[in-house]
HTML snippet that shows the backbone in 3Dmol.js (N, CA, C, O; Angstrom):
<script src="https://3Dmol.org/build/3Dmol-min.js"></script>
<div id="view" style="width:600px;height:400px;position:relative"></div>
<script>
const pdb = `
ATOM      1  N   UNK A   1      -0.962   6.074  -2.181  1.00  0.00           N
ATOM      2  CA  UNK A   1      -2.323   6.486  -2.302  1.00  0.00           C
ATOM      3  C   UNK A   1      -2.475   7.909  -1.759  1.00  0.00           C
ATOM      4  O   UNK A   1      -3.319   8.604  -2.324  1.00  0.00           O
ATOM      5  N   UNK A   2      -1.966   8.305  -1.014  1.00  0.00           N
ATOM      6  CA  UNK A   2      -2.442   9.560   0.015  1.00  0.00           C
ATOM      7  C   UNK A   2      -1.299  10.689  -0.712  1.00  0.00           C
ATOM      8  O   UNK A   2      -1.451  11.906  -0.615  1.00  0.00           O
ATOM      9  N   UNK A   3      -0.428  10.203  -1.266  1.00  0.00           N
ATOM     10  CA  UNK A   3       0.760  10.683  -2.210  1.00  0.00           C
ATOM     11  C   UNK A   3       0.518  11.500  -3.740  1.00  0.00           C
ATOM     12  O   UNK A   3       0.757  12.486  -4.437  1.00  0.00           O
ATOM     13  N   UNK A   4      -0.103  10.303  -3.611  1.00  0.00           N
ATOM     14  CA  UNK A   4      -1.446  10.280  -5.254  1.00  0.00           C
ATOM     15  C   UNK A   4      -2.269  11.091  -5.600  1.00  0.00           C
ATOM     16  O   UNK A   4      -2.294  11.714  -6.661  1.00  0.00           O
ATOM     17  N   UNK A   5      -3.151  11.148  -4.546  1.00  0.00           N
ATOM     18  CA  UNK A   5      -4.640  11.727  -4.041  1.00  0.00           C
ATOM     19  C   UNK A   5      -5.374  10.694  -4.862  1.00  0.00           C
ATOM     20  O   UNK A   5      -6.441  10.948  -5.423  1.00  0.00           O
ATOM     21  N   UNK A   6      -4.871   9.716  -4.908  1.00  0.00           N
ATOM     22  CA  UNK A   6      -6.275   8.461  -5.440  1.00  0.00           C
ATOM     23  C   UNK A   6      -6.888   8.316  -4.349  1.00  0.00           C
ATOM     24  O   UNK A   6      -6.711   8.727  -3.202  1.00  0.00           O
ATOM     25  N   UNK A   7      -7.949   7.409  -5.069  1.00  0.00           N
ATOM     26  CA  UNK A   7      -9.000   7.150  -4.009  1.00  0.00           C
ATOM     27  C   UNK A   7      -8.880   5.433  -3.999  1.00  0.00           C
ATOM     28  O   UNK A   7      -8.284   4.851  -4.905  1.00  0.00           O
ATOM     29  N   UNK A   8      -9.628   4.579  -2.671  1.00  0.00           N
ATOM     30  CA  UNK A   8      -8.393   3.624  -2.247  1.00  0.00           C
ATOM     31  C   UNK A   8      -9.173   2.699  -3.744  1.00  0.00           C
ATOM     32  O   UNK A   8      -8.492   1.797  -4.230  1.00  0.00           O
ATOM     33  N   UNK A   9     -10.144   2.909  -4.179  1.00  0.00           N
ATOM     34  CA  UNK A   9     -10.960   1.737  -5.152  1.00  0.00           C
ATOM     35  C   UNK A   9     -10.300   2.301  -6.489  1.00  0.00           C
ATOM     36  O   UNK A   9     -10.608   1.537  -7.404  1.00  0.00           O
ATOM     37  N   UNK A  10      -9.559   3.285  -6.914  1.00  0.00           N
ATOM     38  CA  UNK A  10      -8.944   3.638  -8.208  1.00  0.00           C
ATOM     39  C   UNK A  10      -7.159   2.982  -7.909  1.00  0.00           C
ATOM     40  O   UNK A  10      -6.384   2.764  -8.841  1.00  0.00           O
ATOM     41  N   UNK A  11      -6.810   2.764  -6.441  1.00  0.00           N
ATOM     42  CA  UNK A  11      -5.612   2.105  -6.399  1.00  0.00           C
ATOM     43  C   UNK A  11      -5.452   0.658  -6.449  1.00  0.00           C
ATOM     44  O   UNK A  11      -4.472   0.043  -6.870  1.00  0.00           O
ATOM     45  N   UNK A  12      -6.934   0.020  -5.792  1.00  0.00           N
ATOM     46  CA  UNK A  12      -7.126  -1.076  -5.681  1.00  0.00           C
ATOM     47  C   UNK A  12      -7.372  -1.739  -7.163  1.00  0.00           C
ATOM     48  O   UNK A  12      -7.032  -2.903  -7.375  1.00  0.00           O
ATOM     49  N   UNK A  13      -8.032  -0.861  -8.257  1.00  0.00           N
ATOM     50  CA  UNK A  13      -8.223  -1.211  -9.246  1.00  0.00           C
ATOM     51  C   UNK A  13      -6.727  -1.268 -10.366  1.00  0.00           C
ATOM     52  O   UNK A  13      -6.637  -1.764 -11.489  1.00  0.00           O
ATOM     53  N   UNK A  14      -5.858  -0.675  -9.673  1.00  0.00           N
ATOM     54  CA  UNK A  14      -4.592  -0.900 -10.436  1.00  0.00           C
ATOM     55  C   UNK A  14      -3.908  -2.013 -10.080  1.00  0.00           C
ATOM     56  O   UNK A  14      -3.494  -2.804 -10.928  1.00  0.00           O
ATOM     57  N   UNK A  15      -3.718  -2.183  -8.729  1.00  0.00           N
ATOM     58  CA  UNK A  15      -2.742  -3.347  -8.082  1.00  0.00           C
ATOM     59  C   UNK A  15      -4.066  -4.685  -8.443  1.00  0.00           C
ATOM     60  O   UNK A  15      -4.033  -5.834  -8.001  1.00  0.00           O
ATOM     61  N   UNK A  16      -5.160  -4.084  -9.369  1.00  0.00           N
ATOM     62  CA  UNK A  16      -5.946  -6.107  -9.373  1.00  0.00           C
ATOM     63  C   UNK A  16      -5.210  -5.805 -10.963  1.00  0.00           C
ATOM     64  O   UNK A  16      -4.697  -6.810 -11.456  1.00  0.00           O
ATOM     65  N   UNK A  17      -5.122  -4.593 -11.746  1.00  0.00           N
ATOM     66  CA  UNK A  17      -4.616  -4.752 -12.936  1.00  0.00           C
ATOM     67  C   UNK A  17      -3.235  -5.502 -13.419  1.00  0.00           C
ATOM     68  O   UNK A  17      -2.997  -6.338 -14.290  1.00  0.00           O
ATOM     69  N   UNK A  18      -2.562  -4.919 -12.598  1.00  0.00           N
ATOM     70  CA  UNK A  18      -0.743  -5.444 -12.346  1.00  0.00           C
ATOM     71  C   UNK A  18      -0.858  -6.220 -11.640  1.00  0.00           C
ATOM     72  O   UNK A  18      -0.015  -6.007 -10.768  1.00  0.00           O
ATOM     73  N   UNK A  19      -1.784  -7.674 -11.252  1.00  0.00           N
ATOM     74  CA  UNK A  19      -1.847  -8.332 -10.718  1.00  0.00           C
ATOM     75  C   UNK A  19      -1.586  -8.637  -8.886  1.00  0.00           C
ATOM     76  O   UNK A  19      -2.038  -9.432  -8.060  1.00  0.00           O
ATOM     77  N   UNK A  20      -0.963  -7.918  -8.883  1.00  0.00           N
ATOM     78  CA  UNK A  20      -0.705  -7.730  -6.808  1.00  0.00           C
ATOM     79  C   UNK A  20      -2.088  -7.814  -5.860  1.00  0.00           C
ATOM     80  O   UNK A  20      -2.118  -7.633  -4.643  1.00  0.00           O
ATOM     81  N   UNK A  21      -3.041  -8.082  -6.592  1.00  0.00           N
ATOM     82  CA  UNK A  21      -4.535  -8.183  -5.548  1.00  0.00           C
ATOM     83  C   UNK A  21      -5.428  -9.054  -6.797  1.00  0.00           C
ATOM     84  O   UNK A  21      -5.555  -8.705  -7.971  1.00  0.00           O
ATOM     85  N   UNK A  22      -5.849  -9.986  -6.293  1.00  0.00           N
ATOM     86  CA  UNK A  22      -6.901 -10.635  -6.468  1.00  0.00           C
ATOM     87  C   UNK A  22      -7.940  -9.930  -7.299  1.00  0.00           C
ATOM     88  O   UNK A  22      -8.310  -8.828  -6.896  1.00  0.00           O
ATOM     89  N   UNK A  23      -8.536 -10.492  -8.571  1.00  0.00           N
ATOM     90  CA  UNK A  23      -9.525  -9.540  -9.224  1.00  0.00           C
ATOM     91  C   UNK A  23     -10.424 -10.128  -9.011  1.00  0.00           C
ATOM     92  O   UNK A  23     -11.192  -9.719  -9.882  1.00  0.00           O
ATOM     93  N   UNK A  24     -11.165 -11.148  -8.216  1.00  0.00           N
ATOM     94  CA  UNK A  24     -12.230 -11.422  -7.606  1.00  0.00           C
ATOM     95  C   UNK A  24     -12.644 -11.143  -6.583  1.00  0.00           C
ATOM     96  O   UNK A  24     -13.616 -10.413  -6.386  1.00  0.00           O
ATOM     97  N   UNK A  25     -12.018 -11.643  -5.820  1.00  0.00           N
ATOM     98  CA  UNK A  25     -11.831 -11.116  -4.204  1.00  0.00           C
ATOM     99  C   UNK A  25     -10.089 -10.758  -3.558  1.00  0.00           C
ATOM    100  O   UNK A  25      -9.189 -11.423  -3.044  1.00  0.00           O
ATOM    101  N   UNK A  26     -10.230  -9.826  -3.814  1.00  0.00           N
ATOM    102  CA  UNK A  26      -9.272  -8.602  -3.102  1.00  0.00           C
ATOM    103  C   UNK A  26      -9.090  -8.630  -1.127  1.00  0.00           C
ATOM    104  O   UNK A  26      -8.188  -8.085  -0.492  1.00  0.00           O
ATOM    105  N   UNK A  27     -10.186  -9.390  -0.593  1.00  0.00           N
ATOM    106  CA  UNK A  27     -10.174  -9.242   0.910  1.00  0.00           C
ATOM    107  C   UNK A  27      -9.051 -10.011   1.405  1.00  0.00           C
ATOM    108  O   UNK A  27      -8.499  -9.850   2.494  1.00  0.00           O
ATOM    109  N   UNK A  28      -8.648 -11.186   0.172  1.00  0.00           N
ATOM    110  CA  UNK A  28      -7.596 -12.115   0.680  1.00  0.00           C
ATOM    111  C   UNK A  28      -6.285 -11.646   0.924  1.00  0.00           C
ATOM    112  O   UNK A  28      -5.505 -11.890   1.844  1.00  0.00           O
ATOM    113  N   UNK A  29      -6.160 -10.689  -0.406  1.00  0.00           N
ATOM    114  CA  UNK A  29      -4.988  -9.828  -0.058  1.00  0.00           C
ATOM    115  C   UNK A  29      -5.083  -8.843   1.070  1.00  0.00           C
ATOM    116  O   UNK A  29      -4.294  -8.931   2.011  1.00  0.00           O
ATOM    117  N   UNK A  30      -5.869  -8.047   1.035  1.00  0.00           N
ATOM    118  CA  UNK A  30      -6.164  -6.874   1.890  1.00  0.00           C
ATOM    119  C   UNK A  30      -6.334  -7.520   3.351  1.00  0.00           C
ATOM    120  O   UNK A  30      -6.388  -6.621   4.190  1.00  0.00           O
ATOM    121  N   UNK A  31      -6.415  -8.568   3.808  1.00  0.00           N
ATOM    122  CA  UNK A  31      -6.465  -8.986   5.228  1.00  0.00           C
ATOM    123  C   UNK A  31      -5.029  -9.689   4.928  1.00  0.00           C
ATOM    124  O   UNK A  31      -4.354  -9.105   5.776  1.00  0.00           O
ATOM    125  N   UNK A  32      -4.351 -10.351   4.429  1.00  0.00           N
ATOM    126  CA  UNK A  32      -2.792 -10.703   4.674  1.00  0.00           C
ATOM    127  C   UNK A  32      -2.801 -12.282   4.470  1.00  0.00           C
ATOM    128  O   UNK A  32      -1.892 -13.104   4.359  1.00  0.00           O
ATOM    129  N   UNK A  33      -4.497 -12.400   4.465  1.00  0.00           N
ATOM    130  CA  UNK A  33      -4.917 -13.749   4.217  1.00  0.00           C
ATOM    131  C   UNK A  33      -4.158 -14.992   2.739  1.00  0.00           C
ATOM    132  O   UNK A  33      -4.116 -16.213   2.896  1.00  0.00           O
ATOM    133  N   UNK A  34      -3.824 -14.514   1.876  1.00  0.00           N
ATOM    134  CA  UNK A  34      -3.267 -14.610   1.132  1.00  0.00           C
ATOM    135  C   UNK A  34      -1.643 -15.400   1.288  1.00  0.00           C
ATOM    136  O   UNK A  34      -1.147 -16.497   1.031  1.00  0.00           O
ATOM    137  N   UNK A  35      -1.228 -14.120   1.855  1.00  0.00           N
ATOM    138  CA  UNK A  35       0.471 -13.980   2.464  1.00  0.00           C
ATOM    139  C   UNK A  35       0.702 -15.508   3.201  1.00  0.00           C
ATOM    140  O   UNK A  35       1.532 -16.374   2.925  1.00  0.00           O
ATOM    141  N   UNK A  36      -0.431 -15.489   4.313  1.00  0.00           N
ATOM    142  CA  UNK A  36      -0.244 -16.189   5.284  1.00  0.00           C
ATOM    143  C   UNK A  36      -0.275 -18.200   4.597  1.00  0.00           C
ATOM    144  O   UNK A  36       0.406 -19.219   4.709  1.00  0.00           O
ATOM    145  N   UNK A  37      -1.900 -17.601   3.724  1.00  0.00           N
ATOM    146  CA  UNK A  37      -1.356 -19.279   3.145  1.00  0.00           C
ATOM    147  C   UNK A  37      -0.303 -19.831   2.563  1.00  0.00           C
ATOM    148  O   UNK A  37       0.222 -20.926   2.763  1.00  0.00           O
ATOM    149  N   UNK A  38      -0.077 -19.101   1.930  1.00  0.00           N
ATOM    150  CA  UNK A  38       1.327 -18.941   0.945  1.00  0.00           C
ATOM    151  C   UNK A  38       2.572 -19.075   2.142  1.00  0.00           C
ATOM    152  O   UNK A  38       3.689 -19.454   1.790  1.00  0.00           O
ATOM    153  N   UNK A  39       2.394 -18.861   3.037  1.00  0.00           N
ATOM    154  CA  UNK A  39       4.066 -19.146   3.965  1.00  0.00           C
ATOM    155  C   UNK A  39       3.409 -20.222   4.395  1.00  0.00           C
ATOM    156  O   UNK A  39       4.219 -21.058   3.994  1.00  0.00           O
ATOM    157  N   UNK A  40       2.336 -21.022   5.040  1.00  0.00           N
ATOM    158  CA  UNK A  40       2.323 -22.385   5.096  1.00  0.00           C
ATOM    159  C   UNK A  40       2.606 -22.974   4.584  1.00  0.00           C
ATOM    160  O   UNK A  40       3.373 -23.881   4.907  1.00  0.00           O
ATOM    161  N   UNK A  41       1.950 -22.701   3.056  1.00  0.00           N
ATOM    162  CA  UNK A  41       2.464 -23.794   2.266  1.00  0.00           C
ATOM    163  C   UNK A  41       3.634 -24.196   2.139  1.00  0.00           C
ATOM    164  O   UNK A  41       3.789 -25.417   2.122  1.00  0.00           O
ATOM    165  N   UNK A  42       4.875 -23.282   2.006  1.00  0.00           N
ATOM    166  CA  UNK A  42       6.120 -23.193   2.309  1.00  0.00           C
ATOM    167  C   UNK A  42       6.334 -23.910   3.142  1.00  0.00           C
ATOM    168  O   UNK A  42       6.761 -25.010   2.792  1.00  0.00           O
ATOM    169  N   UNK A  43       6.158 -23.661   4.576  1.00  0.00           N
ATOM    170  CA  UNK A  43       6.696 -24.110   5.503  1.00  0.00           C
ATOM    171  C   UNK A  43       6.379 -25.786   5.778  1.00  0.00           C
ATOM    172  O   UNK A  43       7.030 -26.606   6.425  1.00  0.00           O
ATOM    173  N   UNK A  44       5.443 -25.893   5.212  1.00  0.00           N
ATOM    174  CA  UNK A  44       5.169 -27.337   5.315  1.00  0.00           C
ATOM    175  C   UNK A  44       5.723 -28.010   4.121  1.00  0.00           C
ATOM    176  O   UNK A  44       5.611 -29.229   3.992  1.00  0.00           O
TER     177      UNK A  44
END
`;
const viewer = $3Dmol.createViewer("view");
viewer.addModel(pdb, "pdb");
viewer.setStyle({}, {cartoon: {color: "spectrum"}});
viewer.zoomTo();
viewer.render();
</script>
């Protein structure tokens, strides 16, 4: 991003395109919230 000179809602709008972030809510990814369920589930 800072590489880029995007701005963080024109990067965020790519990674919901290429799927890597949530195109509803994005906070799940962006807090790690996501990550974290996903290794429970695993782990259990």
């Amino acid at each position: 991003m800072e590489n880029s000179n995007q701005s963080f809602s024109d990067v965020l709008k790519k990674a919901q395109k290429l799927g890597y972030a949530e195109p509803g809510n994005p906070k799940l990814d962006l807090n790690g919230f996501d990550a974290l369920q996903k290794l429970e589930f695993y782990l259990h």
